[in-house]
C-alpha positions, 0 to 999 in steps of 0.5 A: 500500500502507499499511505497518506494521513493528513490531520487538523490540530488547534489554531496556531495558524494565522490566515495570509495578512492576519494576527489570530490563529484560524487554523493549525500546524495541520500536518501530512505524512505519506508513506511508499514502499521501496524495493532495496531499503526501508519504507520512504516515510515522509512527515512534516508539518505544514509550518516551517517549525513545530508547536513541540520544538518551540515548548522544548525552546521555551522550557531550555530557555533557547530561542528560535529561528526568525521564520518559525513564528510570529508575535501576537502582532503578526511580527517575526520573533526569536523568543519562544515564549513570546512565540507561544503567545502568537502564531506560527509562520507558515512553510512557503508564506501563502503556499503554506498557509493554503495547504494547511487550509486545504488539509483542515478542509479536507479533514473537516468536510469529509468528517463532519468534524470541528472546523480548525478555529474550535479545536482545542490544544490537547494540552488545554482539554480539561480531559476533553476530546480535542476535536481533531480531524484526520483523514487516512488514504490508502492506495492499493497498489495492485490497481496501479501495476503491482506492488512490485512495481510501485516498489521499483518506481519508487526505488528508481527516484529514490537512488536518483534523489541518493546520487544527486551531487551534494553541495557538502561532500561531508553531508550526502543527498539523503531521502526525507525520513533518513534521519527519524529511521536512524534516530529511531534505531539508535533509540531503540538500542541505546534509550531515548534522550531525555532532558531535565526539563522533558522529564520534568514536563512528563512528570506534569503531565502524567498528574494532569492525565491522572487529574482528568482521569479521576474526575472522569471517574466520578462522573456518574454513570449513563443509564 
């Protein structure tokens, strides 16, 4: 199968030409089988940075580069924190803006789910359901040619994309996912990497899990 995932998330984004956030960092992965390696997984949001990025540089008190996000403003910021408290920028100006709205679209309509603007920051639920939309396709690759097929396809471009002259000698032309497959492994060898002040957040977290949790079991039972 070739697998595409698209999702809505909470208003983080703002509109072309606006300060409040309508929409949100509405990602989209795909996913194509390749003959001689690894799945190609490509995952990104359609934001030039990520909400987490920018929380973990405001927790290691770091900043953040100028394109990630905007002040409540709509002016361009280094500071994570005053970057939490406006909107994030999005990857291609307009372009980007346009294809986060697309997929919001896309995700809502076809759900019938709850439109960007009044999604909740899972964060910021209460225990509640954020109101998240997603929209799974997959592609039977038996109706375009074969599995096989679709995997030396996708082989083909991918060893084109590989043996692509590299600007740094030292950094060759990689496919996108190279990297998270290599983290990913390393992880699962050695541990995950934890900061003190991720391993303080979890810790947080796990309380407001276990908050809402005790308040959902006090709450009377449906007939």
């Amino acid at each position: 199968m070739i697998g595409l995932v698209l999702s809505n998330a909470s208003p983080t984004v703002a509109p072309r030409g606006g300060t409040a956030a309508a929409f949100g960092t509405n990602p989209l992965a795909a996913g194509f089988p390749r003959k001689n390696g690894a799945p190609v997984i490509i995952d990104m949001a359609t934001t030039n940075g990520s909400r987490a990025r920018i929380r973990k540089a405001a927790r290691d008190g770091e900043s953040i580069p100028e394109d990630w996000a905007l002040d409540k403003n709509g002016n361009p910021t280094i500071d994570a924190d005053t970057a939490l408290e406006g909107t994030m920028q999005a990857i291609g100006g307009a372009k980007g803006a346009s294809l986060g709205l697309m997929i919001d679209m896309l995700c809502v309509s076809l759900s019938g789910g709850i439109i960007g603007p009044n999604v909740k920051a899972p964060q910021n639920t209460g225990g509640e359901h954020p109101g998240v939309s997603h929209l799974f396709v997959a592609f039977d690759t038996e109706a375009f040619g074969g599995a096989d097929h679709i995997a030396e396809k996708v082989e083909e471009i991918a060893s084109a994309i590989e043996a692509t002259p590299p600007a740094d000698p030292q950094q060759p032309v990689r496919m996108p996912g190279t990297r998270a497959a290599l983290c990913r492994d390393q992880s699962r060898k050695n541990g995950i990497f934890m900061t003190e002040q991720l391993v303080d957040a979890l810790h947080r977290a796990n309380d407001i899990v276990k908050s809402a949790d005790t308040r959902l079991l006090r709450q009377p039972a449906e007939a």
